[in-house]
C-alpha positions as CSV (number, residue, x, y, z in Angstrom):
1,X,-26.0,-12.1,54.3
2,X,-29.4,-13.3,53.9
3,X,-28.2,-16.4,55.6
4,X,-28.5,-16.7,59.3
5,X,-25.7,-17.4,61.4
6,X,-24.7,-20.6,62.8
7,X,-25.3,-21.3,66.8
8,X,-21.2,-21.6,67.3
9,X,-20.6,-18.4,65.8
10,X,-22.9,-16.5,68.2
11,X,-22.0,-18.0,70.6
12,X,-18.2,-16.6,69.8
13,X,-19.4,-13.4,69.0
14,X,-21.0,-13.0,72.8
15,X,-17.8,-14.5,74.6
16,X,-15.3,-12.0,72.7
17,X,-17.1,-9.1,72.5
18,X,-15.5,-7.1,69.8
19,X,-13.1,-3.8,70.2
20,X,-15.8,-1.5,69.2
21,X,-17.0,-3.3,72.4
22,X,-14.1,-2.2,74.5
23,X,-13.5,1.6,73.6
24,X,-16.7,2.9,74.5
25,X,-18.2,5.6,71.7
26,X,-17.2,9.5,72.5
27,X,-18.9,12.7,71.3
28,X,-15.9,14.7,68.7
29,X,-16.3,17.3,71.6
30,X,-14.5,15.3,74.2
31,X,-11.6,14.6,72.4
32,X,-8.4,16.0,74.1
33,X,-6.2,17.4,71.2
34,X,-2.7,18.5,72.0
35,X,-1.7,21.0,69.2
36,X,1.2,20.4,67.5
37,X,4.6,22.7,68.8
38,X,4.8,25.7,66.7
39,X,7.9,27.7,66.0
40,X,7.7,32.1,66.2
41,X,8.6,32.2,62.7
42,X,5.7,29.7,62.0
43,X,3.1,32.0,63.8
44,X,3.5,34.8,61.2
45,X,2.1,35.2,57.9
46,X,4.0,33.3,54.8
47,X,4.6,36.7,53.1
48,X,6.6,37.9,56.6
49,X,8.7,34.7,56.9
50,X,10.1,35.4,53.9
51,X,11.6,39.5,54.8
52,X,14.4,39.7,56.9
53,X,13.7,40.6,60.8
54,X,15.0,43.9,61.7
55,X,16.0,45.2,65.8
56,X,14.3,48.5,66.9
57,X,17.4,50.8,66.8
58,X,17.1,54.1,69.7
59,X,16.3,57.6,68.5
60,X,19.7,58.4,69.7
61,X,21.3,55.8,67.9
62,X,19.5,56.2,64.4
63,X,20.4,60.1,64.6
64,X,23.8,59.2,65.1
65,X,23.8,56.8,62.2
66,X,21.7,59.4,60.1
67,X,23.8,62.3,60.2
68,X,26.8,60.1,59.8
69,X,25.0,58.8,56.6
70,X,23.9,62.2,55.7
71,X,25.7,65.0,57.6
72,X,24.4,67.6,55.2
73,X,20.9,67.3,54.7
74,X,20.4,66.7,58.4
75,X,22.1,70.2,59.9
76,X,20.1,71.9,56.7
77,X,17.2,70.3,58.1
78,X,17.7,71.2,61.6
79,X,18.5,74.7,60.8
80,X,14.7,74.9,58.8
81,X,13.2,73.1,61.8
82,X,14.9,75.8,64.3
83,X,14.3,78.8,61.9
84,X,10.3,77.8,61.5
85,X,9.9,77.6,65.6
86,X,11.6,80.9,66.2
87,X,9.3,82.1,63.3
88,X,6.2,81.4,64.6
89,X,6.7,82.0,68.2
90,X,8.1,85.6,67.0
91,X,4.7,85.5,64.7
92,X,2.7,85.0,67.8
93,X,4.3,87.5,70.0
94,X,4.3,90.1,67.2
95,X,0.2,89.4,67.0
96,X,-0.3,89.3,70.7
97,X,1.6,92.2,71.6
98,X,1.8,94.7,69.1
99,X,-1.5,94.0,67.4
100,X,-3.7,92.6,70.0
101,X,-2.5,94.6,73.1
102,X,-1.9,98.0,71.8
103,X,-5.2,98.8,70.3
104,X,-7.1,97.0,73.1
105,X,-8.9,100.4,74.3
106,X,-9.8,101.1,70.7
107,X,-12.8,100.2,68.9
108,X,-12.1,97.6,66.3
109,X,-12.5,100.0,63.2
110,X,-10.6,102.5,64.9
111,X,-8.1,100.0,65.9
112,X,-8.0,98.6,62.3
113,X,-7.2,101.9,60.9
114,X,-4.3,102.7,63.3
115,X,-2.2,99.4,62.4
116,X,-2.6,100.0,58.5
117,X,-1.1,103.7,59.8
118,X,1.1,102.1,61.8
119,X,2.2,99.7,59.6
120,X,3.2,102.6,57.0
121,X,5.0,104.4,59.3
122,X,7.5,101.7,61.0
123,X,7.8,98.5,58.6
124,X,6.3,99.6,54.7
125,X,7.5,103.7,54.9
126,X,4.8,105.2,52.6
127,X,4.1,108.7,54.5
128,X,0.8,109.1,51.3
129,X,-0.2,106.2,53.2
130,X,0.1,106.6,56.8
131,X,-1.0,110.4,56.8
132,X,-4.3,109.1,55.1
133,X,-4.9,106.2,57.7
134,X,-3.7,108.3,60.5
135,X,-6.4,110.9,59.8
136,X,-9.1,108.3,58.8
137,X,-8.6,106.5,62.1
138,X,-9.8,110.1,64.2
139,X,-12.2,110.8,61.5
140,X,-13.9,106.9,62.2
141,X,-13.4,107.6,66.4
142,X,-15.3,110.4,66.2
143,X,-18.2,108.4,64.4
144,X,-17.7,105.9,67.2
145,X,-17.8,108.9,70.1
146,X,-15.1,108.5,71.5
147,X,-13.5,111.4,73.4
148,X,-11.7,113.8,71.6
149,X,-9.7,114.7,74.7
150,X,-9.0,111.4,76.1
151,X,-5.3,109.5,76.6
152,X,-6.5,107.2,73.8
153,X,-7.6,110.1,70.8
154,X,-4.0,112.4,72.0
155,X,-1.9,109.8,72.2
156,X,-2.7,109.0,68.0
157,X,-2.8,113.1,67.7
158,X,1.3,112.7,69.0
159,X,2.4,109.6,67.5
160,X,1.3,111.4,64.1
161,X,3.4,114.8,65.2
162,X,5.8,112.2,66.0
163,X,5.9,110.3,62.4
164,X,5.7,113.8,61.0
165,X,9.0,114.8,62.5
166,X,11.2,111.8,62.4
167,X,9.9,110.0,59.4
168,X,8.7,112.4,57.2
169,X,11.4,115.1,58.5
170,X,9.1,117.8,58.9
171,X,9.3,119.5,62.2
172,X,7.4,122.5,61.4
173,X,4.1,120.5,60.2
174,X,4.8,118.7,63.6
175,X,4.4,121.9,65.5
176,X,1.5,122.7,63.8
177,X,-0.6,119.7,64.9
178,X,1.1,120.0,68.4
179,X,0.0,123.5,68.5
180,X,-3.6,123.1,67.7
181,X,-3.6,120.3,70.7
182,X,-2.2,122.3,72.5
183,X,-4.8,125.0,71.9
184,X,-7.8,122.9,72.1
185,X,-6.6,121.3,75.8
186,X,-6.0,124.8,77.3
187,X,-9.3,126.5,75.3
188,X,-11.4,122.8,77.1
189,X,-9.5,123.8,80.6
190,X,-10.8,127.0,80.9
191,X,-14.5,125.9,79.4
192,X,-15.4,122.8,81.1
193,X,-12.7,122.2,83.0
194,X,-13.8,123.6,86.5
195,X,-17.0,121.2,86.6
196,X,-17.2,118.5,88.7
197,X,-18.1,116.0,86.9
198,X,-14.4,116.4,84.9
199,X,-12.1,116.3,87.8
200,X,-10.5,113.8,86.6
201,X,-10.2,114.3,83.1
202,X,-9.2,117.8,84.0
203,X,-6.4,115.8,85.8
204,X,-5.2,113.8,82.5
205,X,-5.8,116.6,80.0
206,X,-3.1,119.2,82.3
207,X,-0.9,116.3,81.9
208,X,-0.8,116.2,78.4
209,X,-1.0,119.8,77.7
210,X,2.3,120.0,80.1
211,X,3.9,117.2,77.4
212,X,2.9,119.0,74.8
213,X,4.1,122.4,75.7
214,X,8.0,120.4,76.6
215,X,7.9,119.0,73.5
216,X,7.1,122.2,71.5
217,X,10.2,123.4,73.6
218,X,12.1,121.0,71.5
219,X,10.9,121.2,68.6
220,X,11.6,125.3,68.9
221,X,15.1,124.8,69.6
222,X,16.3,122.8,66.8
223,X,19.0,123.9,64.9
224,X,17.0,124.2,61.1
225,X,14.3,125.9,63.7
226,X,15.8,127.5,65.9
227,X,12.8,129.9,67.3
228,X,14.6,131.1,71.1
229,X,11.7,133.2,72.3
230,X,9.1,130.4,71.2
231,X,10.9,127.6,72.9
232,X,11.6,129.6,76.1
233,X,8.4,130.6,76.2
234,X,6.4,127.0,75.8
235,X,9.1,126.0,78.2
236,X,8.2,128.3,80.9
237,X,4.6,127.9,80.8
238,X,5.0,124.6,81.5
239,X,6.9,124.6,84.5
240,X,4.7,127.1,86.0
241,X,1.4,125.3,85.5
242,X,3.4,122.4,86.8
243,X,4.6,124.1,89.7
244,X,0.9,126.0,90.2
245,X,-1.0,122.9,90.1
246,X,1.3,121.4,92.6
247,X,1.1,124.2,94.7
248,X,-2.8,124.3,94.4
249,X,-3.0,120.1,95.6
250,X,-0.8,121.5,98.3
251,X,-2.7,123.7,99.6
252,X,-5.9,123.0,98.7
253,X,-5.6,119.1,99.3
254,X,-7.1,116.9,96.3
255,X,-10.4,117.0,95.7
256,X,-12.4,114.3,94.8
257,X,-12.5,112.3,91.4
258,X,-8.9,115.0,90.8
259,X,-6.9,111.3,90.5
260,X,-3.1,111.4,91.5
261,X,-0.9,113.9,89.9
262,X,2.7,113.6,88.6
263,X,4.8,111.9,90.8
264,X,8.1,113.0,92.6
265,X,10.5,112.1,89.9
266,X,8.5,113.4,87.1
267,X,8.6,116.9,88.4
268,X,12.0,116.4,89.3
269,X,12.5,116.0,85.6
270,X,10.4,118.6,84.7
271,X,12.4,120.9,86.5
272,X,15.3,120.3,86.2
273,X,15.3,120.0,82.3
274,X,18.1,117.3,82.2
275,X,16.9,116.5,78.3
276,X,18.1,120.2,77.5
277,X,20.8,120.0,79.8
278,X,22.5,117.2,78.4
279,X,22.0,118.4,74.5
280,X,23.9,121.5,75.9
281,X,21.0,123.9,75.1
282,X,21.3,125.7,79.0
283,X,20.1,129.0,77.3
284,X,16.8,127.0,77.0
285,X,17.3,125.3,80.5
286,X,18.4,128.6,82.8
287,X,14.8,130.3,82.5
288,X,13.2,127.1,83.7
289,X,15.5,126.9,86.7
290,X,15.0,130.7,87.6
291,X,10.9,129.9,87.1
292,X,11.5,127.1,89.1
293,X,13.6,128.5,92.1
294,X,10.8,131.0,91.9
295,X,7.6,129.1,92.8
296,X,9.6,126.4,94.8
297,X,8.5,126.7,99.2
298,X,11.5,128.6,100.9
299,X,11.8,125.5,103.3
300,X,12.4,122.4,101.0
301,X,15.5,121.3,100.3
302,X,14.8,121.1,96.2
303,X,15.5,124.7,96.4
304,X,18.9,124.3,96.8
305,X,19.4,121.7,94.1
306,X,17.4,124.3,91.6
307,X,20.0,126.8,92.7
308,X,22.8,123.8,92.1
309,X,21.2,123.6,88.4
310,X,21.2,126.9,87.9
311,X,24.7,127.9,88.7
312,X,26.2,124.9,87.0
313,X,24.0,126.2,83.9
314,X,24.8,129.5,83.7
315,X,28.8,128.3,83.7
316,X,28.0,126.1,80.7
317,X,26.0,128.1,78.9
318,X,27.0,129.2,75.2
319,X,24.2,131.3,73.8
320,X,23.9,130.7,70.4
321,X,25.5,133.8,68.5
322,X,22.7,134.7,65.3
323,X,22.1,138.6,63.8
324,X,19.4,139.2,66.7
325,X,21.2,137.5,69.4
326,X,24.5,139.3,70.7
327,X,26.8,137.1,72.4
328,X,26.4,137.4,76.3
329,X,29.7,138.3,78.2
330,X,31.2,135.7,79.8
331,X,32.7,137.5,82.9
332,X,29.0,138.1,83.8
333,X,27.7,134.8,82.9
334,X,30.8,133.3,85.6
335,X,29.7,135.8,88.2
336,X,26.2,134.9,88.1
337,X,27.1,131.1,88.5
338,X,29.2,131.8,91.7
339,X,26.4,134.4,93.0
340,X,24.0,131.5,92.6
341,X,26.3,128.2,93.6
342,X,27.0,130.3,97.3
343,X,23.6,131.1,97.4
344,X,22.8,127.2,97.1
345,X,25.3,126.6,99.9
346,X,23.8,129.1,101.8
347,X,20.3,128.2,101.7
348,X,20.7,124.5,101.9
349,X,23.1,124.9,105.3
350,X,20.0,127.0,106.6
351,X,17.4,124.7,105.8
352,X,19.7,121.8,107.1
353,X,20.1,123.5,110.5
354,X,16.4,124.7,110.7
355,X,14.5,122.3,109.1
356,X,10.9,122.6,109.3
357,X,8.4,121.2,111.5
358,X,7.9,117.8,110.6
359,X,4.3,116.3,109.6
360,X,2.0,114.1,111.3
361,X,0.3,111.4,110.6
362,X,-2.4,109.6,112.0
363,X,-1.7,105.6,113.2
364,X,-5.6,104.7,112.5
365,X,-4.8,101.2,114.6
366,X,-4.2,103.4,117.9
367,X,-5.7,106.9,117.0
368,X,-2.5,108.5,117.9
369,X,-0.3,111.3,116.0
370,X,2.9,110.1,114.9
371,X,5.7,113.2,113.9
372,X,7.7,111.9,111.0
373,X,11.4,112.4,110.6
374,X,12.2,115.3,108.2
375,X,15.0,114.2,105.7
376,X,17.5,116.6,105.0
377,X,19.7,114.4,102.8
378,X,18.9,116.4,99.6
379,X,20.2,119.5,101.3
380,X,23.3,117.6,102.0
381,X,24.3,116.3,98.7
382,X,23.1,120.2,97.6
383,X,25.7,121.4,100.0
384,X,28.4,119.0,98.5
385,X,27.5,120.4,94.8
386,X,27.6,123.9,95.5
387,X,30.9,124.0,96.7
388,X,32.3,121.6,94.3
389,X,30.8,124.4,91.7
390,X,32.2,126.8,93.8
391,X,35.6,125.3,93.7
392,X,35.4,124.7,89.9
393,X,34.7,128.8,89.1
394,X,37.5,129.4,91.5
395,X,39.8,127.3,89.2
396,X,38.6,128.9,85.7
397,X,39.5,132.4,87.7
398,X,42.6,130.8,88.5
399,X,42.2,131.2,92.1
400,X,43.9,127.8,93.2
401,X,43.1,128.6,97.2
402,X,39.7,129.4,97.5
403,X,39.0,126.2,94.8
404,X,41.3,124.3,97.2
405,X,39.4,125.4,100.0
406,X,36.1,124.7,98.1
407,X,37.0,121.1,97.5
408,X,38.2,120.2,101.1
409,X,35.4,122.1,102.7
410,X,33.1,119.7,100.0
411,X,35.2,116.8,100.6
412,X,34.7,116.6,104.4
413,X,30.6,117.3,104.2
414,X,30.9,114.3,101.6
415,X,32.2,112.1,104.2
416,X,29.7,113.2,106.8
417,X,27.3,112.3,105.1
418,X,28.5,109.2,103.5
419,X,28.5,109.9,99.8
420,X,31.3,107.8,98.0
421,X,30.6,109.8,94.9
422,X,31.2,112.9,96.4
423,X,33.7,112.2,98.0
424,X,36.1,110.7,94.6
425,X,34.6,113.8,92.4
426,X,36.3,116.6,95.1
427,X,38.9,114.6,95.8
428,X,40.0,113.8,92.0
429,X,40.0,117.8,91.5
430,X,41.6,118.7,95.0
431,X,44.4,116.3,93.6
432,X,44.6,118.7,90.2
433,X,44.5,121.8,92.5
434,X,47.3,120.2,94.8
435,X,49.4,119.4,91.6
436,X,49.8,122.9,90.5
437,X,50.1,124.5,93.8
438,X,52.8,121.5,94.7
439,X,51.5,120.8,97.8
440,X,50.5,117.6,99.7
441,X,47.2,117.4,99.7
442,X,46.7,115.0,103.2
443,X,48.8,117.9,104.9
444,X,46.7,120.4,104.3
445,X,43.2,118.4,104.8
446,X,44.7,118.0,108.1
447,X,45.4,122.0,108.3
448,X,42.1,122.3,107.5
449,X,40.1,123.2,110.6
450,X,37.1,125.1,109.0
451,X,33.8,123.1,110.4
452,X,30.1,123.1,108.2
């Protein structure tokens, strides 16, 4: 090359320029490079495209195929799964209600205490146990001042006579404790009860002496027990301090910071001593009716129901027989029921036809006296009662026309007044009656002319 070249060869060289010539030089960056096609398969790693491609299956389907595969395992595994849910949402209701909730107005030691006595008394029975936490937890309130007399301190003070009678069997260690609160409500009443600053807690602590006294009435008049003049005597009390204190709101009107007092239905209940009624104990539940008839206002129509109660007690009664208790006659104890279920009839037809004078109120929107409407319905259905008890002495004496009379005379108020039950109970034993006097009973309903 270290030649030169001829003049015909340049020349040559300039008229055909050469193909480096003719595609002009282009950066790398302006090349347009179309990628070659690539498969799916080809876009995955080499390790994948050798496994087998599976299709996403349903939940449905795969539990389907499952317990097919595996029926089993899968309803054993279903039955855990259930059995662990219903275990902890029971777990969680147990904690919120029964150790959360109920010890929320105790302090925490306090409150710690009375589930460990708890806990010994209902679930783990160890009586060693619960008696120690029971008195530990008032021995660690008291610390904490807490007050001895409030709903909190005498509500552990009766779960313990309560755990002393039922679980531990023990009635008369149960009266003991119920006793002493007893004592030291009534001995508080007279001391610091009359201030004014303990209205209210004069209020609460009348209430549960009145509970304590019923259930000391109980506990009297169990059979292993079986103390007459104790229970009738604990019995009585309360009804009159009951019926005093309502009385005394009466008249007196409540005073302030007193609270609300019992309400309607539970003196009903008080008075009319359906839990002593119903165990047939009516030698325990007559003195509280007489008490009751006693202190009850001549013009409401309660009086006749007490009077109801009474009668229909007395003709129950069976006194229990023991070396101290002759057995009562029970000519006398059937004449006292009717003397008392006419008197009911009596007295409510008096109060129904002169009722009293209604009260006012006051229509604070117009300033204007408004005169209720008195209710005598009470003295209706009282009405009704007594001479269905009427007409049941009448049969035991075996005097089928004066208990048929009874019954129609009952049936027709009953209808009066609209009382469907009423009106089956006198009918159902007008239809006995009728039987063994064969005669028609629609006949002589119609014979009937006798108005109420």
């Amino acid at each position: 090359m270290s030649s030169l070249l001829s003049p015909r060869i340049c020349l040559q060289l300039l008229r055909s320029p050469s193909r480096s010539t003719q595609t002009p030089f282009r950066p790398i960056s302006h090349w347009h490079i179309r990628p070659t096609p690539r498969s799916k398969e080809s876009l995955l790693p080499l390790s994948q495209l050798t496994q087998p491609q599976r299709r996403h299956k349903s939940f449905y389907r795969g539990a389907r195929e499952l317990y097919r595969d595996h029926p089993i395992s899968v309803i054993f595994a279903t039955f855990c799964i259930v059995s662990a849910s219903g275990l902890f949402f029971y777990a969680n209701h147990v904690y919120q209600n029964y150790i959360i909730s109920e010890f929320s107005s105790y302090p925490e030691p306090v409150a710690n205490k009375l589930r460990r006595a708890l806990w010994y008394s209902n679930h783990d029975l160890q009586p060693d146990n619960a008696l120690k936490y029971y008195k530990q937890a008032l021995e660690v309130a008291q610390e904490c001042g807490m007050d001895a007399f409030s709903d909190e301190i005498l509500g552990v003070k009766f779960q313990l006579a309560s755990f002393l009678e039922k679980q531990m069997t023990k009635p008369k260690l149960a009266i003991d404790v119920l006793e002493e609160v007893k004592k030291q409500c009534t001995q508080w009443q007279v001391e610091k009860g009359g201030l004014v600053e303990n209205r209210g807690l004069r209020t609460s602590v009348l209430r549960q002496c009145l509970r304590v006294s019923v259930k000391l009435g109980e506990l009297y008049a169990r059979p292993d027990i079986m103390e007459t003049e104790a229970a009738e005597e604990s019995l009585v009390w309360a009804v009159t301090t009951l019926l005093k204190e309502q009385e005394r709101r009466e008249r007196e009107g409540v005073k302030e910071g007193e609270g609300e007092w019992m309400s309607a239905e539970e003196i009903g209940g008080a008075l009319e001593s359906t839990h002593y009624s119903s165990h047939s104990q009516h030698y325990l539940a007559t003195p509280l009716y007489l008490q009751a008839t006693r202190l009850t206002p001549p013009t409401s129509c309660h009086l006749p129901v007490l009077m109801n109660n009474l009668a229909a007690s007395l003709l129950t009664q069976r006194t229990p027989t023991t070396p101290y208790d002759p057995p009562t006659d029970p000519a006398a104890l059937l004449d006292s029921a009717y003397a008392w279920g006419l008197r009911a009839f009596q007295t409510g037809k008096h109060i129904r036809t002169n009722p009293p004078p209604p009260p006012t109120t006051t229509d604070t929107n117009n300033n204007k006296n408004k005169t209720a409407k008195v209710d005598t319905s009470e003295c209706d259905r009282a009405c009704v009662t007594a001479l269905y008890n009427l007409g049941e002495i009448a049969e035991i004496r075996d005097d089928l026309q004066d208990a048929q009379e009874r019954y129609m005379h009952s049936g027709r108020i009953a209808q009066g007044i609209g009382w469907v039950e009423g009106v089956e109970r006198t009918s159902a034993r007008l239809r006995v009656v009728n039987s063994r006097l064969r005669i028609r009973a629609p006949t002589e309903y119609r014979r009937y002319t006798d108005s109420f």
